[in-house]
C-alpha positions in Angstrom: 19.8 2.5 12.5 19.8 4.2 9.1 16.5 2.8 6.7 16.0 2.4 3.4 13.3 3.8 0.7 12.5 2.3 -2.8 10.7 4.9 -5.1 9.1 3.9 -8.4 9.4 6.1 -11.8 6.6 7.6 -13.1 5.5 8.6 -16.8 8.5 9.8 -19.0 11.3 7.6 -17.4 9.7 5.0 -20.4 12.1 3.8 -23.9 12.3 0.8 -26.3 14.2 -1.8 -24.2 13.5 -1.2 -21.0 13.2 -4.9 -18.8 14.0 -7.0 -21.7 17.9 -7.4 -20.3 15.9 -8.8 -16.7 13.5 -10.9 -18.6 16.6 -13.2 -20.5 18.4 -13.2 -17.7 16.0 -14.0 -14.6 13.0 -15.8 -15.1 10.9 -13.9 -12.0 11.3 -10.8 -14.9 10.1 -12.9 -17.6 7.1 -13.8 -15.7 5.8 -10.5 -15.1 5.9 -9.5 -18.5 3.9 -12.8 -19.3 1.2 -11.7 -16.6 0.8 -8.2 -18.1 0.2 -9.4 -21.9 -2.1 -12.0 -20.5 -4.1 -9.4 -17.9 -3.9 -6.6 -20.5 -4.5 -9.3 -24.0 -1.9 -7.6 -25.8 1.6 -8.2 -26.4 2.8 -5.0 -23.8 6.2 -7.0 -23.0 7.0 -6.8 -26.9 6.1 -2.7 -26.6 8.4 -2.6 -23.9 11.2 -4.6 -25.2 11.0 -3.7 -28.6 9.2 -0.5 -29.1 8.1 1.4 -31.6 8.5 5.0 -28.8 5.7 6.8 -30.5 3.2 3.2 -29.6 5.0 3.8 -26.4 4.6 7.4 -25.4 0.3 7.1 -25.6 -0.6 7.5 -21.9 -2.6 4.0 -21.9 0.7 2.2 -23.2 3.1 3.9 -21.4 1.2 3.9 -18.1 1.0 -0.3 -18.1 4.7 -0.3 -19.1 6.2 1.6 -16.8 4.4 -0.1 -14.3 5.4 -3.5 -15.5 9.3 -3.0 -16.1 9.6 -1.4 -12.7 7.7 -5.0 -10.6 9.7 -7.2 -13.0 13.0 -5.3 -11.4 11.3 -5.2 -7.9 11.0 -8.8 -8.2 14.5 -9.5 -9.2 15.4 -7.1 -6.7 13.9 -9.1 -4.0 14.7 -12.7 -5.4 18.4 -11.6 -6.1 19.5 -9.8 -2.6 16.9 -9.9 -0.4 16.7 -6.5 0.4 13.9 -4.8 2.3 12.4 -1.4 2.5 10.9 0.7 5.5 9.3 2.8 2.8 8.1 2.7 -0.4 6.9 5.8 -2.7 6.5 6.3 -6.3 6.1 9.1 -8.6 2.3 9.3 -10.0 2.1 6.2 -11.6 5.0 4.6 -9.7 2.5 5.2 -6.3 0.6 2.1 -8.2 4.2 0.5 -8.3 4.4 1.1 -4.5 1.6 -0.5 -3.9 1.9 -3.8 -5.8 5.6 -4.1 -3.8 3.6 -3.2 -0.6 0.8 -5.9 -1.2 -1.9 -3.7 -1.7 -2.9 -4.0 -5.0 -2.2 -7.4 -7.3 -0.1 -6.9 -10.3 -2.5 -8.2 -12.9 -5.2 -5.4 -11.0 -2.7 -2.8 -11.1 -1.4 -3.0 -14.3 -5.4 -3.2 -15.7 -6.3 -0.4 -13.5 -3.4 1.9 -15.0 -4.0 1.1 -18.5 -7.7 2.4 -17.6 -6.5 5.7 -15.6 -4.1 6.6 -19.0 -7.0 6.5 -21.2 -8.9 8.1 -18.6 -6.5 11.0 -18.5 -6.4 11.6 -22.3 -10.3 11.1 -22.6 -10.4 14.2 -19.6 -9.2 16.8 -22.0 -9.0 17.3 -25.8 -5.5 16.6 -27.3 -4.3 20.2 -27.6 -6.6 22.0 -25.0 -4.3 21.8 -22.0 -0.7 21.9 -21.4 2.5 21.2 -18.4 5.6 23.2 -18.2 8.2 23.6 -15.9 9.5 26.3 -14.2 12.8 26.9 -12.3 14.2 28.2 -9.6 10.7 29.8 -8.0 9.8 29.6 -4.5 6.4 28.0 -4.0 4.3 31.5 -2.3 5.9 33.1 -6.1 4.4 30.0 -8.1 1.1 31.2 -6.2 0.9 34.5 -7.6 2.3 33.7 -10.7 -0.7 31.2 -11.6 -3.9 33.0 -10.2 -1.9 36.4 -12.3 -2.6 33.5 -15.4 -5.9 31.8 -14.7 -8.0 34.5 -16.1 -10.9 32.2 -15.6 -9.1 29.5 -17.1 -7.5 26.6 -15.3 -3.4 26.5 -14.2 -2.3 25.3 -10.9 1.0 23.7 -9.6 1.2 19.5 -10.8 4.4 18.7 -9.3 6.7 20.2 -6.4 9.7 17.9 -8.2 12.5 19.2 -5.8 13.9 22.7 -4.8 13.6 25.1 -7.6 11.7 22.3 -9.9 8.1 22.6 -10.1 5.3 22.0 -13.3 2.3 23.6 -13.6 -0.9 22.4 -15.7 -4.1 23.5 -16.8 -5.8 24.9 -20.1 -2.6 25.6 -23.0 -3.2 29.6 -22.9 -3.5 29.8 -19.1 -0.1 28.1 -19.0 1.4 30.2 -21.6 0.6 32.9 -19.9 2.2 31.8 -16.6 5.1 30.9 -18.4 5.5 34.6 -20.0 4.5 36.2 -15.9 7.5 33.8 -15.0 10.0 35.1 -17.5 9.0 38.8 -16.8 9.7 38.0 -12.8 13.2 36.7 -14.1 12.7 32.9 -13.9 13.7 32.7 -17.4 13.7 28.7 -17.4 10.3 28.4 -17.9 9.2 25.7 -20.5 6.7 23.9 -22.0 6.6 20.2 -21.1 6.6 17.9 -24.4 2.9 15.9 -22.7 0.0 14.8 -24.4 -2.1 16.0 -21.1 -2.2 18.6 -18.6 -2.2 16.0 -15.4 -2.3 16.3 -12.3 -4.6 19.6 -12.2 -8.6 20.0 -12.0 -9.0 19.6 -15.3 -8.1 15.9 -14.6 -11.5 15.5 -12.0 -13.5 13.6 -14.7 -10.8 11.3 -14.8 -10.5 10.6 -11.4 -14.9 10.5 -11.5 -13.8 7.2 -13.8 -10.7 6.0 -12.0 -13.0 5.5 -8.6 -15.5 3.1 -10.4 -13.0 1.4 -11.9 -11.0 0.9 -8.0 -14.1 0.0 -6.8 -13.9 -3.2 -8.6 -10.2 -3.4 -7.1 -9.5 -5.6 -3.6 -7.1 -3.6 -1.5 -5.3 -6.2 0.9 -3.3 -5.0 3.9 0.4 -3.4 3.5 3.4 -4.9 4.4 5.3 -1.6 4.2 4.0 1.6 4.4 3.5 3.9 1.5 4.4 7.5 1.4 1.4 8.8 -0.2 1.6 12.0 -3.3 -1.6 13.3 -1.9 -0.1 13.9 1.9 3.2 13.3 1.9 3.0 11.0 4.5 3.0 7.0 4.6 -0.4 5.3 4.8 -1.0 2.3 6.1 -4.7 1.7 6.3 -6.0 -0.1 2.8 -9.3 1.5 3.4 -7.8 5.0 2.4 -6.1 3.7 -0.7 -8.5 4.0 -3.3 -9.5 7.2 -2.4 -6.0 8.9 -2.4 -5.3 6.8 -5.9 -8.5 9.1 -7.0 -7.7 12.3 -5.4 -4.3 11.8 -7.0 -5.4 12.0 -10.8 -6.2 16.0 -10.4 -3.9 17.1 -6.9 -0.3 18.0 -7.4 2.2 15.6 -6.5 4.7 16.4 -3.8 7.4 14.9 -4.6 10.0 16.7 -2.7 8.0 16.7 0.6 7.7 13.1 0.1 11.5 12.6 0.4 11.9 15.1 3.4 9.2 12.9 5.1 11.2 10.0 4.7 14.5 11.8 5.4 13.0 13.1 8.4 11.8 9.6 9.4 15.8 8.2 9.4 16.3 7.0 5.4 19.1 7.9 3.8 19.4 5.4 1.0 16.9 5.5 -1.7 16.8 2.7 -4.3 15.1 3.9 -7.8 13.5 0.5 -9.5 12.6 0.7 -12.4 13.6 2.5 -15.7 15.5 5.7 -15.7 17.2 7.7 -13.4 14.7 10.6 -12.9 14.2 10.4 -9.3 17.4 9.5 -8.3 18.4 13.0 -9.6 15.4 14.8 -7.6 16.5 12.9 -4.5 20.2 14.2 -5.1 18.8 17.7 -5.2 16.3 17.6 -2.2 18.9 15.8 0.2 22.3 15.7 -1.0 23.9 13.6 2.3 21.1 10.9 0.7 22.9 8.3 -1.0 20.2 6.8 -4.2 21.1 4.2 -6.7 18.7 2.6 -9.7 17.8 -1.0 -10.6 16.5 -1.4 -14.1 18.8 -4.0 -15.9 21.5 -6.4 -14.9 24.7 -3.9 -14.8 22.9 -1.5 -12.3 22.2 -5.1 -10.2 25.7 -6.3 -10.1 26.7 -3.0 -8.9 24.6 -3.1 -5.9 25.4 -6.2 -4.7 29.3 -5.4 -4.6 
């Protein structure tokens, strides 16, 4: 019996627009876009709907937003069909989507709690002091080599193991460069800076996750009804007691993305279903296992083509 994974987008799937075409046409969508404004006290739905993209690209807006737009389509999603998952996973901030679909965490905690870890994440580093790019086509053991050659007492580490041949690095904006330049001498010659206000998902990113666990500490965890395949491990966890701390350890450990998949793969899925906006991760799943089939759910059109 084949199974079935949803995966949640993380930050820079965002634009003006996203959920608004689920919120006029279902009213389970409009309702969590009331929730957010009224657990955030701010009109987020509007930002979302309406824009402008440079109030939506800060990290504490577009953190909340993402978040938001990808339960209201989770919600239609299981209102409309009645589809189930054996899995659930989510890209960085989508992990906090994955757990609002599992039970885990409340909406109106999650979406406070990720509006808190955004401007924990900017507050970690000065705007300009750290950096992300991508580099392409290298082997992990290279990628290695390639940042300690950079560091030079300085901070640059892998962020994300996206799929094969895609993987970001962060850390302090000279270390990077210099990895970037290392990486075009060894011939990966797509190596390029990432266009992010903050060099996540490396050490640089530990006060932030200092913050993030006082602020979870104030969070009830309840029990999962599916399991959730973790960016820490790779693996699903079940056990609420181990949430918060892999939500912490998350803010400043890379997130591995494509072992994630494999996991699931491995574990019988071969139908992922992307909710929320964009179609990032629909395109890493088509790269790590190509006999996967993955489809998206962020507005009505992408629903209706489902269900036929």
């Amino acid at each position: 019996m084949s199974k079935r994974a949803f995966i949640f987008p993380g930050q820079g799937s965002q634009y003006a627009g996203m959920g608004k075409d689920l919120a006029q046409n279902f009213k389970v969508a409009q309702e969590v876009f009331d929730e957010a404004d009224e657990a955030l006290g701010f009109g987020l739905s509007q930002l979302c709907f309406n824009g402008p993209e440079e109030q939506l690209k800060l990290t504490t807006n577009t953190q909340p937003a993402i978040l938001t737009a990808s339960i209201a389509a989770f919600r239609v999603l299981e209102s409309e069909t009645g589809i189930t998952a054996d899995f659930l996973a989510g890209h960085s901030l989508g992990e906090y989507s994955a757990l609002v679909a599992s039970g885990a965490l409340s909406f109106a905690d999650a979406v406070r709690t990720v509006r808190s870890r955004g401007a924990f994440m900017q507050e970690a580093v000065p705007v300009g002091t750290g950096a992300m790019a991508a580099i392409l086509g290298v082997e992990p053991a290279v990628l290695a080599e390639i940042c300690a050659e950079a560091a030079q007492g300085e901070v640059v580490s892998p962020a994300n193991f996206n799929s094969p041949g895609q993987v970001v690095i962060a850390g302090h904006v000279s270390a990077v460069n210099r990895a970037i330049e290392i990486a075009k001498g060894k011939g990966f010659r797509k190596a390029m800076l990432l266009p992010v206000s903050a060099p996540f998902h490396c050490s640089l990113m530990t006060p932030a996750g200092e913050k993030l666990a006082a602020t979870l500490d104030a969070v009830p965890v309840n029990s999962l009804s599916v399991p959730v395949v973790t960016n820490v491990e790779a693996t699903p966890n079940s056990d609420p007691a181990r949430v918060r701390d892999l939500l912490v350890r998350q803010v400043s450990a890379p997130v591995r993305w494509e072992d994630s998949i494999l996991f699931m793969v491995s574990s019988g899925v071969s139908s992922f279903l992307e909710i929320g906006p964009g179609k990032v991760l629909s395109g890493l799943v088509k790269r790590i296992s190509k006999e996967s089939s993955s489809a998206n759910i962020e507005d009505v059109a992408s629903l209706q083509g489902l269900s036929r």
